[in-house]
C-alpha positions as a printed NumPy array, in Angstrom:
array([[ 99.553,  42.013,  13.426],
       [100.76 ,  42.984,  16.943],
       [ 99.265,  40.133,  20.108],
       [ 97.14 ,  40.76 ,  22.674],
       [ 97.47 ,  39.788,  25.614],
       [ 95.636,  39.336,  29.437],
       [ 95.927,  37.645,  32.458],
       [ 92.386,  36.973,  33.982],
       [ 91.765,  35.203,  37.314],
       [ 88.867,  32.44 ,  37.192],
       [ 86.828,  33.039,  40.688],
       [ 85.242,  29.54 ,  42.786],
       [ 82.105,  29.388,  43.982],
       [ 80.547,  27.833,  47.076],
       [ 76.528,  26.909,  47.365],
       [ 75.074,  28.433,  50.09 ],
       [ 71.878,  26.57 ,  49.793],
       [ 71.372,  23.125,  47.696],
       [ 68.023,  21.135,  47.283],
       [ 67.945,  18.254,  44.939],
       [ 64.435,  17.599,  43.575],
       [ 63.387,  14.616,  41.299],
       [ 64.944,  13.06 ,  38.179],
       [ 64.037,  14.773,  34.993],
       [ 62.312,  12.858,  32.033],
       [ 66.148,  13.977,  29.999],
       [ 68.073,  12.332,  33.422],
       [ 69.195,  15.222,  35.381],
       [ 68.213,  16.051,  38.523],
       [ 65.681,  19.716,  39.22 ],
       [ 67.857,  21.525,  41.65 ],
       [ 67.482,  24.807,  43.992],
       [ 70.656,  26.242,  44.611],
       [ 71.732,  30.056,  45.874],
       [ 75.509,  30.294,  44.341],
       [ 78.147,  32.342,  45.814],
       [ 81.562,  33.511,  44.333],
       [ 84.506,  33.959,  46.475],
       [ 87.77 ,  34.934,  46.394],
       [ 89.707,  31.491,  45.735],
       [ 90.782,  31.525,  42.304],
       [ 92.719,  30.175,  39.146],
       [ 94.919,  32.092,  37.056],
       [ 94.203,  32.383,  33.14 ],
       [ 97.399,  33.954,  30.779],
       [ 95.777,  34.797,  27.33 ],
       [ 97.944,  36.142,  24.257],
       [ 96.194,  36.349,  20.846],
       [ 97.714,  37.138,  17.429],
       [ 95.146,  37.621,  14.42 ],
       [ 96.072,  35.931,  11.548],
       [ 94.92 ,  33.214,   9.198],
       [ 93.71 ,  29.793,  10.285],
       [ 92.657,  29.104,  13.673],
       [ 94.92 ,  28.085,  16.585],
       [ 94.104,  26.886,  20.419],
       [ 96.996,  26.03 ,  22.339],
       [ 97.122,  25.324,  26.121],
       [ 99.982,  25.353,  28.446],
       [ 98.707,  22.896,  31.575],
       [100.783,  21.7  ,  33.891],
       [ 98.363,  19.331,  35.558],
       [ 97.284,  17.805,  31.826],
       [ 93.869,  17.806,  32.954],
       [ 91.759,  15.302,  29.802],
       [ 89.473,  17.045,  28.035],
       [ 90.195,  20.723,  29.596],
       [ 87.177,  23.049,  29.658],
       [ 89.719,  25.963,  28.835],
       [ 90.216,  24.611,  25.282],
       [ 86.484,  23.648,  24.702],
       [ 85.526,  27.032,  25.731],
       [ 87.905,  28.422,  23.54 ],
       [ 87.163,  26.358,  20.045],
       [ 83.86 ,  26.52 ,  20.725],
       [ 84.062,  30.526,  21.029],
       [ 86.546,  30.276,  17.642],
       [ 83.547,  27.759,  15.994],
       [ 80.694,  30.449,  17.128],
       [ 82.189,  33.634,  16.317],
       [ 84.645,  32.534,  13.01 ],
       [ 87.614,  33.808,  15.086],
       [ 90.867,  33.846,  13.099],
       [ 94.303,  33.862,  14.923],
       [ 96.337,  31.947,  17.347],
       [ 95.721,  31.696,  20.726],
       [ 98.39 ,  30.554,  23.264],
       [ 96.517,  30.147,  26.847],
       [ 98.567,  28.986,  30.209],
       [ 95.999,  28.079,  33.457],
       [ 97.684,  28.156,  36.791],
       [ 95.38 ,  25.948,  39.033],
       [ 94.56 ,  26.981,  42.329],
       [ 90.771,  25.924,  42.754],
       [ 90.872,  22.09 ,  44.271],
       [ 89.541,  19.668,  41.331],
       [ 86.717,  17.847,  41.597],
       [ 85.33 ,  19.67 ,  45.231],
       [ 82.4  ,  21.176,  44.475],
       [ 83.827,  24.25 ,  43.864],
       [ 83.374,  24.884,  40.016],
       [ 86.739,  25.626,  38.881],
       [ 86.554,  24.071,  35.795],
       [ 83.483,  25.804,  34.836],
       [ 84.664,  28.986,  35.878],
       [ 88.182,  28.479,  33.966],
       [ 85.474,  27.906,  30.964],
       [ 83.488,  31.343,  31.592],
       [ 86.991,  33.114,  31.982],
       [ 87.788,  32.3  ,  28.419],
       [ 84.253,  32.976,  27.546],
       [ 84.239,  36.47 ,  28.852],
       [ 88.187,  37.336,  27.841],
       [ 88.056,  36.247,  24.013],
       [ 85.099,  39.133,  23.173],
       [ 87.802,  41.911,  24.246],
       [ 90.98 ,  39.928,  22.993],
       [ 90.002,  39.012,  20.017],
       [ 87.682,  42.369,  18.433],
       [ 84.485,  39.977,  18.276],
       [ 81.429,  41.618,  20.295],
       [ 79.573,  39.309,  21.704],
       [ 76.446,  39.62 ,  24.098],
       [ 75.32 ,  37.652,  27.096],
       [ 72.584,  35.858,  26.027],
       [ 75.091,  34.535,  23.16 ],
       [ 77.728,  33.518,  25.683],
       [ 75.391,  32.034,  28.495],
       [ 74.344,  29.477,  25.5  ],
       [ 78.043,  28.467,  24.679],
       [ 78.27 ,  28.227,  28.591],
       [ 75.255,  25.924,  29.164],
       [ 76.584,  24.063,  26.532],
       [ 79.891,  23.361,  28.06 ],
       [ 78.653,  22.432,  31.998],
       [ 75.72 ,  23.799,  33.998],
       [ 77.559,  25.72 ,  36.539],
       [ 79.767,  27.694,  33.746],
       [ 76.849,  30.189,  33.172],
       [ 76.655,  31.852,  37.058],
       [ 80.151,  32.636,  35.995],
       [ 79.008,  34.432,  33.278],
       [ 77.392,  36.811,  35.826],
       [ 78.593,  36.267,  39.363],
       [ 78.16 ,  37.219,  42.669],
       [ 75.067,  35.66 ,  44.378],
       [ 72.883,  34.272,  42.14 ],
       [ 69.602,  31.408,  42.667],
       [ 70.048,  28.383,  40.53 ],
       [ 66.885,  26.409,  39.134],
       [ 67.102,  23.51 ,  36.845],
       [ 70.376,  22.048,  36.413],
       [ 71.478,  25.195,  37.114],
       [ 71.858,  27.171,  34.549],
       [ 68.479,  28.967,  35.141],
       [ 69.71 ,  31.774,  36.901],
       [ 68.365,  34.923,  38.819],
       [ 70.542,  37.475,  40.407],
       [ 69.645,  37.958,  44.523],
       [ 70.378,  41.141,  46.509],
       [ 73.455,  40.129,  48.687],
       [ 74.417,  39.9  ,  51.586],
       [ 77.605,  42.109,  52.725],
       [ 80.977,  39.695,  52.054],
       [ 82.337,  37.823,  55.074],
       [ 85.299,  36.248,  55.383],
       [ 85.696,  32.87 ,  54.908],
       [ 87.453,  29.345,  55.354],
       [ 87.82 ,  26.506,  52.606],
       [ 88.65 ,  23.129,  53.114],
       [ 89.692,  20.686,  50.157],
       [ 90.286,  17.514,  51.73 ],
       [ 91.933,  14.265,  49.39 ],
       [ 88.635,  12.909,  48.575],
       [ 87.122,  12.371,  45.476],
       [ 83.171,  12.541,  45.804],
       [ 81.903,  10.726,  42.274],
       [ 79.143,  13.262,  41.591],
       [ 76.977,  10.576,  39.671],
       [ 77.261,   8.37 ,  42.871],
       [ 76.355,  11.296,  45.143],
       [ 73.337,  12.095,  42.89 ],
       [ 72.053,   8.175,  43.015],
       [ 72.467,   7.957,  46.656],
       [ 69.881,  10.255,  47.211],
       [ 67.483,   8.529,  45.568],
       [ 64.993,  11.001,  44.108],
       [ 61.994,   9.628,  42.525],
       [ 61.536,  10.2  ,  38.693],
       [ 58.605,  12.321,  39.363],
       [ 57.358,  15.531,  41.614],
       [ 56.326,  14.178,  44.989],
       [ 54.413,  15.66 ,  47.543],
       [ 57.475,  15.094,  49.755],
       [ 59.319,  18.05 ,  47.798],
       [ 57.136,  20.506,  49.161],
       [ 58.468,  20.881,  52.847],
       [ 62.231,  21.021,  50.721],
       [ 61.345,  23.906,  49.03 ],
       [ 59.307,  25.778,  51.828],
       [ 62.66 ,  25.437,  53.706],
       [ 64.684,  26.575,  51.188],
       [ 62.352,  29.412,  50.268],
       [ 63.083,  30.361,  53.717],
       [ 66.638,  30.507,  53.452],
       [ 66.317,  32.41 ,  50.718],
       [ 64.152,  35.325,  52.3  ],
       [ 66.513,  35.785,  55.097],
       [ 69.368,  37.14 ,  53.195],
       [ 71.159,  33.091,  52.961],
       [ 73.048,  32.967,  56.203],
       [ 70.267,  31.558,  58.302],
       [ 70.755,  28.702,  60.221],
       [ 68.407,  26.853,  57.789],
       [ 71.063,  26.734,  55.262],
       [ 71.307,  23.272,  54.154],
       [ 72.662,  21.049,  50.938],
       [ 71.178,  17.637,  50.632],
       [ 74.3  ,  15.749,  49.082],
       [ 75.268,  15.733,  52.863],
       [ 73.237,  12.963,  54.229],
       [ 74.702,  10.532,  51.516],
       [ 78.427,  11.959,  51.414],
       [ 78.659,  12.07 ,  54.952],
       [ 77.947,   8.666,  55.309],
       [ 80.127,   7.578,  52.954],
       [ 82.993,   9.93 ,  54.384],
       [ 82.466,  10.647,  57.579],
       [ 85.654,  12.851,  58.465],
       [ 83.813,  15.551,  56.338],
       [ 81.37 ,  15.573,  59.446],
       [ 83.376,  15.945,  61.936],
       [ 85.291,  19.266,  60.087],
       [ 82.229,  20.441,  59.264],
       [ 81.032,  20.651,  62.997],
       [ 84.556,  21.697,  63.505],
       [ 83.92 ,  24.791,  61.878],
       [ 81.226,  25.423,  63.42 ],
       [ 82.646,  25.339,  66.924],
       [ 85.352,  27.623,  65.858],
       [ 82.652,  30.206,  65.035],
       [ 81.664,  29.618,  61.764],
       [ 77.8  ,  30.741,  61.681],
       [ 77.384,  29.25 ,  58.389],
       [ 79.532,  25.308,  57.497],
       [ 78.657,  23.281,  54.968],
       [ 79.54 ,  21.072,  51.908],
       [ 79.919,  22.615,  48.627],
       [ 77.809,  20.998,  45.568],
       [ 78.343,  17.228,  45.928],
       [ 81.918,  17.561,  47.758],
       [ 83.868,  17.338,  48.785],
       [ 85.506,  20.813,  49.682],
       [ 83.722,  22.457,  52.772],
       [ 83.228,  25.771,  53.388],
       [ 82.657,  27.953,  56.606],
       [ 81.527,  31.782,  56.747],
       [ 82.489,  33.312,  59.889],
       [ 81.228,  36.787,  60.904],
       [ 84.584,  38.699,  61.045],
       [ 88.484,  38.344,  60.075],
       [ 89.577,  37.747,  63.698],
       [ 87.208,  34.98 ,  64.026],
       [ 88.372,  33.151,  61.001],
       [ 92.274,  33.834,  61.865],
       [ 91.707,  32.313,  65.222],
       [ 90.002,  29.155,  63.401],
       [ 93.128,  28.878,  60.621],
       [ 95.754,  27.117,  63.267],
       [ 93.51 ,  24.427,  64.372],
       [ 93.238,  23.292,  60.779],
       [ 97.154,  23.072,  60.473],
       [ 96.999,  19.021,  61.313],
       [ 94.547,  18.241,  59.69 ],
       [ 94.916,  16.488,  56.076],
       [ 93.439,  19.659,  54.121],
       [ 94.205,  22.395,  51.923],
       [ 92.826,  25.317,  53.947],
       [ 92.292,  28.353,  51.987],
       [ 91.413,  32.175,  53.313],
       [ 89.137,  34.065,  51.413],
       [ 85.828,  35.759,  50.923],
       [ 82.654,  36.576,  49.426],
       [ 82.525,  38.501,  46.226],
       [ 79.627,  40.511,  45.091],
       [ 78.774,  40.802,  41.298],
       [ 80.069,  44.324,  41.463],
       [ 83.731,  43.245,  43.055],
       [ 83.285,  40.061,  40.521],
       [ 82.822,  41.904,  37.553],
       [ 85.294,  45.091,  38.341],
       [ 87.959,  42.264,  39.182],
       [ 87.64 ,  40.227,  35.509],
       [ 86.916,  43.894,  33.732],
       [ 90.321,  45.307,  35.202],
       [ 92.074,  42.311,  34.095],
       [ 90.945,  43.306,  30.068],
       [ 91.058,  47.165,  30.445],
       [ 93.964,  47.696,  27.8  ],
       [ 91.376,  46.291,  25.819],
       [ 88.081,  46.843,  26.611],
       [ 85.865,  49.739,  26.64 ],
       [ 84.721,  50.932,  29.911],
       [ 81.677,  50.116,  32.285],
       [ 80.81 ,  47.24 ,  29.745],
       [ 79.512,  43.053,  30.446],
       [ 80.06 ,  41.209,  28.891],
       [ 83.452,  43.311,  28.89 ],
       [ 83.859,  44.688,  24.797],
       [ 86.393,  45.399,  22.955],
       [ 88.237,  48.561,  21.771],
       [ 88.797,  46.407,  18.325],
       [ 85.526,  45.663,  17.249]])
């Protein structure tokens, strides 16, 4: 049988808000978080060929251990009895380990591109369990755009959003050990009266459309302290005229959200010294999300359809 094939970009996201709350009785922490995708992505090249047997093969130039792009893909083989032989090859873009979820959007990429590729329908609620069970984050990615977190995460409720605004990334050379970041806080095992005032700030945030000045993400306290460079470019975004700057999840990329393109371009240069990736980019909505991934798998989807389905079901 003839191959299909698709090249599908795999979209970052930023958190615009984070609150961490207390240690669950299973060990993970209660979180608040309002996610954001944006325009930084990597780069996904599918081509399936039915046959007998099931084949996963991944061309990765960066060898990353234990690739979420080949567990998402078995696991979608496993769930769905998928037959054939799929050849993937992931161009990496997204800054590793920054807070910025590119694994677990690489994950959801395959998750939403193998329904269409490979004939087997396959709903939402279906995919945001393989999702959940591959990372917390790799769920939003299921759905996109802005979207409030609860639990680890993977509770998630779409927001109306705000319009997209341009905006500045910055992936420094630091590794943040998210497990460290988590035990710095130090959260008690239990709800405390103490987590009130968190969420009545956050709750604020929330209401006014997530570019207030009350914006805030906890991990900064502890990863600050433990880098403090990431301080000082975060307040140097914000005199540059970023409205919005903060840390992404537990770091250690930063982000800044500036209210218009020649704002941001006049911030780029003063960056050039610095010992950063800086990335331009933007805010996606779940309707620019969704048309972007759907275009990708037209030749073999059908139309105005999300998950996106395929024409050879």
């Amino acid at each position: 049988m003839s191959s299909r094939s698709a090249t599908v970009r795999a979209y970052a996201k930023v958190n615009l808000s984070l609150k961490v709350l207390y240690k669950r009785p299973d060990g993970f922490h209660e979180l608040r978080t309002v996610f954001q995708t944006i325009g930084l992505h990597d780069t996904i090249d599918f081509k399936f060929t039915p046959g007998k047997g099931a084949v996963v093969e991944l061309d990765d130039a960066l060898a990353i251990d234990n690739n979420l792009v080949t567990r998402a893909a078995r696991l979608f083989f496993e769930r769905r009895k998928v037959r054939g032989r799929l050849s993937m090859r992931l161009k990496k873009q997204v800054p590793m380990g920054g807070g910025l979820g590119g694994g677990s959007s690489d994950a959801a990429a395959v998750l939403l591109a193998l329904p269409a590729l490979t004939g087997k329908n396959t709903n939402l609620p279906d995919l945001m369990e393989m999702g959940a069970e591959l990372g917390s984050d790799v769920p939003f990615f299921l759905v996109g755009g802005a979207a409030l977190g609860l639990g680890r995460g993977e509770e998630l409720y779409p927001l109306p959003e705000p319009k997209p605004q341009p905006m500045i990334v910055l992936a420094p050379p630091i590794h943040v050990s998210t497990p460290e970041a988590f035990k710095a806080l130090g959260r008690p095992t239990l709800t405390s009266p103490a987590a009130s005032p968190k969420l009545n700030t956050f709750q604020s945030f929330v209401w006014q459309a997530y570019l207030a000045s009350d914006a805030e993400n906890d991990f900064e306290v502890a990863v600050f302290q433990l880098h403090p460079e990431l301080k000082r470019w975060r307040r140097k975004l914000e005199r540059l005229g970023a409205h919005v700057a903060r840390l992404s999840g537990s770091g250690a990329a930063l982000f800044g959200v500036f209210p218009n393109q020649a704002k941001l371009q006049g911030a780029l240069p003063q960056f050039h010294t610095e010992p950063l990736k800086v990335f331009s980019t933007t805010m996606l909505t779940r309707v620019q999300y969704r048309a972007r991934l759907w275009r990708s798998l037209r030749e073999h989807a059908l139309e105005h359809t999300w998950p996106p389905q395929s024409r050879y079901a």
